[in-house]
C-alpha positions as a printed Julia matrix, in Angstrom:
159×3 Matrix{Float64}:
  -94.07  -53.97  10.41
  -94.25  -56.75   7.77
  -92.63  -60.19   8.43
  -91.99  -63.51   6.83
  -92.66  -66.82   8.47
  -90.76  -69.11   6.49
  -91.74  -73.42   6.61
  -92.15  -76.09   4.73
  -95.6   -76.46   6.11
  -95.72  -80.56   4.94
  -98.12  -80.52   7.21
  -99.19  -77.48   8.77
  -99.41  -78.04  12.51
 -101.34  -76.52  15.71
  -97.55  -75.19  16.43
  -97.32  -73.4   13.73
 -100.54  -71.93  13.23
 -100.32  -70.86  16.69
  -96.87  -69.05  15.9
  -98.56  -67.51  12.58
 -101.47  -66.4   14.87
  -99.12  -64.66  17.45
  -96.87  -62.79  15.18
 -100.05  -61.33  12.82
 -101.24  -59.89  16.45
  -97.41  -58.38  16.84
  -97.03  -57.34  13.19
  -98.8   -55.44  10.68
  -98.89  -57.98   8.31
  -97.56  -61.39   7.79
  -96.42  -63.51   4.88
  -96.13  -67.14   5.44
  -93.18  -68.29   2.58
  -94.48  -72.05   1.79
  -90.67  -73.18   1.3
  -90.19  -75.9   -1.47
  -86.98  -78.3   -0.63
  -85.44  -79.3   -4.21
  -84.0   -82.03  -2.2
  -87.19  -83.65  -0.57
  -89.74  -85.17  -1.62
  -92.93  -83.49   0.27
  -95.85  -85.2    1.35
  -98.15  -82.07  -0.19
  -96.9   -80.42  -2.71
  -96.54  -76.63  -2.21
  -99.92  -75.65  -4.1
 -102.05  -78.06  -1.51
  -99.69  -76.82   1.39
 -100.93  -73.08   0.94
 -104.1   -74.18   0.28
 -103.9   -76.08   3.76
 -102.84  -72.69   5.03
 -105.03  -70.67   3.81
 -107.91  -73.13   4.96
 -106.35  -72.98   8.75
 -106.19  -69.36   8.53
 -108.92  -68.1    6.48
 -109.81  -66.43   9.8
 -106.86  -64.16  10.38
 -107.08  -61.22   8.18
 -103.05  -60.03   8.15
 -101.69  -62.85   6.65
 -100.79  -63.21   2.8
  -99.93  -66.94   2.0
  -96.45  -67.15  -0.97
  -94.04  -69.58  -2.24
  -90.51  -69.92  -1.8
  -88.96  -72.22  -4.4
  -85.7   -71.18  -4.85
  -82.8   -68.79  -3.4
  -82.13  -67.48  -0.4
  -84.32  -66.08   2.7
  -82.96  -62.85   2.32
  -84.02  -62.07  -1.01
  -86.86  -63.04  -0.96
  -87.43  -60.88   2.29
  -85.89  -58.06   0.66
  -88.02  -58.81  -2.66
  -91.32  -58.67   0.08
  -90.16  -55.63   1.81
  -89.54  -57.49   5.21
  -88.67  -55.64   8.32
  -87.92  -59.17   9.95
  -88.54  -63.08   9.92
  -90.28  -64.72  12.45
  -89.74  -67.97  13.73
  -91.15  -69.98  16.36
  -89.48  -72.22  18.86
  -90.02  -75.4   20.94
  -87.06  -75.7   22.96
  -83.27  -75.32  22.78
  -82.71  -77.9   20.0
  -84.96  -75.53  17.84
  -82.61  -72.85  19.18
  -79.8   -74.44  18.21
  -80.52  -75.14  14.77
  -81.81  -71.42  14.47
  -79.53  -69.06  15.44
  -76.51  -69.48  13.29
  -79.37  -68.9   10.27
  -81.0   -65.91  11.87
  -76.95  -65.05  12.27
  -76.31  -65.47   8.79
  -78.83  -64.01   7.32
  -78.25  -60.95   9.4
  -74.77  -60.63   8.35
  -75.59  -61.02   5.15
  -78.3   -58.31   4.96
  -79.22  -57.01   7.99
  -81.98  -58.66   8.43
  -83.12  -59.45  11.65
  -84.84  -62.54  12.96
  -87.81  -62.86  16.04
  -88.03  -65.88  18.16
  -90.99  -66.44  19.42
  -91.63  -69.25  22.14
  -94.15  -72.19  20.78
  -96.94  -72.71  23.43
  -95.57  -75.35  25.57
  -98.93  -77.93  24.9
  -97.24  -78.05  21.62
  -93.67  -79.03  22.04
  -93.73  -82.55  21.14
  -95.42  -81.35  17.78
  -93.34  -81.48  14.73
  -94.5   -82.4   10.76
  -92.11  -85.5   10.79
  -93.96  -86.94  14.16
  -97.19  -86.54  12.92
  -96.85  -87.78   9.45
  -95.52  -91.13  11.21
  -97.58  -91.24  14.03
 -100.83  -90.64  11.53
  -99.26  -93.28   8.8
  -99.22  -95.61  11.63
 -102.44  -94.83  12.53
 -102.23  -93.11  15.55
 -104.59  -90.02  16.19
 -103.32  -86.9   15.15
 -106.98  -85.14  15.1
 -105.44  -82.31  17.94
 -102.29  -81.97  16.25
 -103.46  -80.5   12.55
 -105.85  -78.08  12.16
 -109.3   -79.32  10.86
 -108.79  -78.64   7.31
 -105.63  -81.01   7.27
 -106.79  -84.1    9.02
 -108.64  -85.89   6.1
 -106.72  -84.76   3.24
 -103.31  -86.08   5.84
 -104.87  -89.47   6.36
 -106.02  -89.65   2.71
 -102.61  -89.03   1.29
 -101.0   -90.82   4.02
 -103.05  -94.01   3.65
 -102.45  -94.03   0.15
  -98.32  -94.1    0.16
């Protein structure tokens, strides 16, 4: 089974590398779409976000690392060859915002979506929180893996 873990990754958390981690030890292989928002202005820009990734992860050997700039899910799931996306959840808010997507996207293709429950020592761990609680200086060392810590403070300190 292949699946797609879809994020913008700005930064790459211990949630989701723990959600990458548990679906490439459920799946055969998994691709981890680095998804660009036209819209938003990212704190990384998708090249240093899969190179974040692939830092965090160079230890997991079923995981391929892409880019999704443009169009929908589906395609580019059908493009891969995906049996299924993958996403991980905190609580019912993430539910909530989840389902009529993983609806959708089923309806439109038939593709089918996996929840998989975040690790409850990370629920209070989102991108947006730790980019302000690190630009405030606040210590985000156990939130990011390793290989994002310096490279978030550096970029942080500098905005």
């Amino acid at each position: 089974m292949l699946c797609v873990c879809p994020g913008s990754y700005d930064p790459v958390t211990v949630g989701h590398i723990d959600i990458i981690r548990r679906a490439a030890r459920l799946t055969d292989q998994v691709i981890v779409a680095v998804v660009h928002n036209p819209g938003k202005e990212g704190t990384f820009s998708i090249e240093e976000r899969v190179d974040l990734l692939s830092e965090s992860l160079a230890d997991v050997d079923n995981v391929r690392l892409d880019e999704l700039s443009n169009g929908l899910l589906t395609d580019f799931c059908r493009d891969v060859g995906a049996d299924a996306v993958v996403k991980g959840l905190r609580s019912g808010t993430d539910f909530s915002y989840e389902l009529p997507m993983a609806l959708m996207n089923r309806h439109l293709t038939g593709l089918e979506t996996i929840f998989i429950p975040g690790d409850p020592r990370y629920e209070h761990v989102s991108s947006s929180l730790v980019k302000e609680v690190a630009r405030f200086g606040g210590d985000v060392s156990g939130l990011v893996p390793g290989p994002v810590l310096d490279p978030l403070l550096h970029r942080l300190r500098s905005l």
